[in-house]
N, C-alpha and C positions, 0 to 999 in steps of 0.2 A: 281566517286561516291563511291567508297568501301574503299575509302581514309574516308571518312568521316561518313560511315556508325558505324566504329566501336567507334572510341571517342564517337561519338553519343548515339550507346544505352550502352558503359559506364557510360556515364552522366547519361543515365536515371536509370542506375541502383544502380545509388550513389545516386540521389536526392529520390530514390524509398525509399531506405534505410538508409536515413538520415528522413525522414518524417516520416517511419515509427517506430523509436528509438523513434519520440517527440511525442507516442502516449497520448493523455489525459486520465489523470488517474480521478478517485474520490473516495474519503471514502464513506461509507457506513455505515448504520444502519439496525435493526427493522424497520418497518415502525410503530409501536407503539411506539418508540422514539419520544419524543416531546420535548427532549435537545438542548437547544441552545451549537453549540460544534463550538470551534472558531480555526484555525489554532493551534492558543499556545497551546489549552484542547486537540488536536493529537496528539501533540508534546509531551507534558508530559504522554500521556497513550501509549506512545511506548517508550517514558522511566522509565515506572514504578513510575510517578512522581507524578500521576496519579490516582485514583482508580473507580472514582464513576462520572457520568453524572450529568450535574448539578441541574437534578431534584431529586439527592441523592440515585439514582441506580446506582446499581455494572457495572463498566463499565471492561470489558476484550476483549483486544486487538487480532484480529488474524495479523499471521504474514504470508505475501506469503512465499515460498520456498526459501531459504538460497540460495544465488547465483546468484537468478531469476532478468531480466533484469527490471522487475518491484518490486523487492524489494530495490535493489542499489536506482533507482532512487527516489523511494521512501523515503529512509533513505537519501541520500542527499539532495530533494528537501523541504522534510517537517518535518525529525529532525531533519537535519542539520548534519550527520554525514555520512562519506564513509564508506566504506564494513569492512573494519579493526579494524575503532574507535568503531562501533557496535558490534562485535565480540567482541574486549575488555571490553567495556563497560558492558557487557551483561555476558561474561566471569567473571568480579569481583562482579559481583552482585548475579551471582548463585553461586559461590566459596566462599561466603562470610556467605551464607544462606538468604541473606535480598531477596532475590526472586527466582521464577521458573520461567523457557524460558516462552516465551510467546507463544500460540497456533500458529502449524503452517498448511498450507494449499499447498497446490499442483498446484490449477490451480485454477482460477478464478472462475468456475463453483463451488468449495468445501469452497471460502472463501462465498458467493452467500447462499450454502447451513447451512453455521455454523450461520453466520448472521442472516438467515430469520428463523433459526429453533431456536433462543436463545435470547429476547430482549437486554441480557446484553455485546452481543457480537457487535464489533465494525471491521470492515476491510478494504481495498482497492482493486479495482481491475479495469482495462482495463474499460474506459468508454463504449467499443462499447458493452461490455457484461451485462450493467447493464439491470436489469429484474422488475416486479414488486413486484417482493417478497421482495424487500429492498427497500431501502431511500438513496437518496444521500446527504449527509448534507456538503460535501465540494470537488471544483472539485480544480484539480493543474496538 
């Protein structure tokens, strides 16, 4: 029996932690957002590509914590870019003067608080934390 106990809650402690890496994310709004915002209108407002919601407010990006295992997955799953090409990318863009970092946030709870507290703020955070002080307008 203790032949097997151990593989056993190995497994479980791989499948624990592989399920929990694939947590679902979503962006967020204002909930007096009334923008239609489509995967691509993300993509380009966390490339600076971007500026304005398509009801022709100021749209500004908050950005999770540099590092953070929901910002990688973020930047790869919905700009399309790893931790390196966004660092680059973001690097020649402030070096350049054509822009400043984009807001950054800590935890979930402070991307939650810049959101609800600024209709022209836009962010992402851990689906199980979403609240009603925001809008989800896309989940990934």
């Amino acid at each position: 029996m203790k032949k097997f106990l151990l593989p056993s809650l190995a497994l479980c402690f791989f499948l624990g932690s592989s399920i929990a890496s694939y947590a679902e994310q979503v962006v967020i709004v204002h909930p007096s957002n009334t923008s239609g915002i489509s995967a691509t209108d993300i993509q380009r407002l966390y490339l600076a590509k971007l500026k304005k919601f398509s009801n022709g407010s100021a749209a500004d990006a908050v950005n999770q914590e540099e590092g953070s295992a929901i910002r990688i997955n973020f930047d790869s799953t919905v700009v399309g870019k790893n931790e390196a090409q966004m660092k680059s990318y973001w690097a020649k863009l402030v070096f350049t003067g054509k822009e400043v970092p984009l807001k950054q946030a800590g935890s979930d709870q402070e991307v939650i608080d810049l959101v609800s507290s600024n209709p022209s703020n836009i962010g992402y955070i851990d689906a199980s934390n979403v609240t009603d002080a925001v809008k989800v307008v896309h989940t990934f």
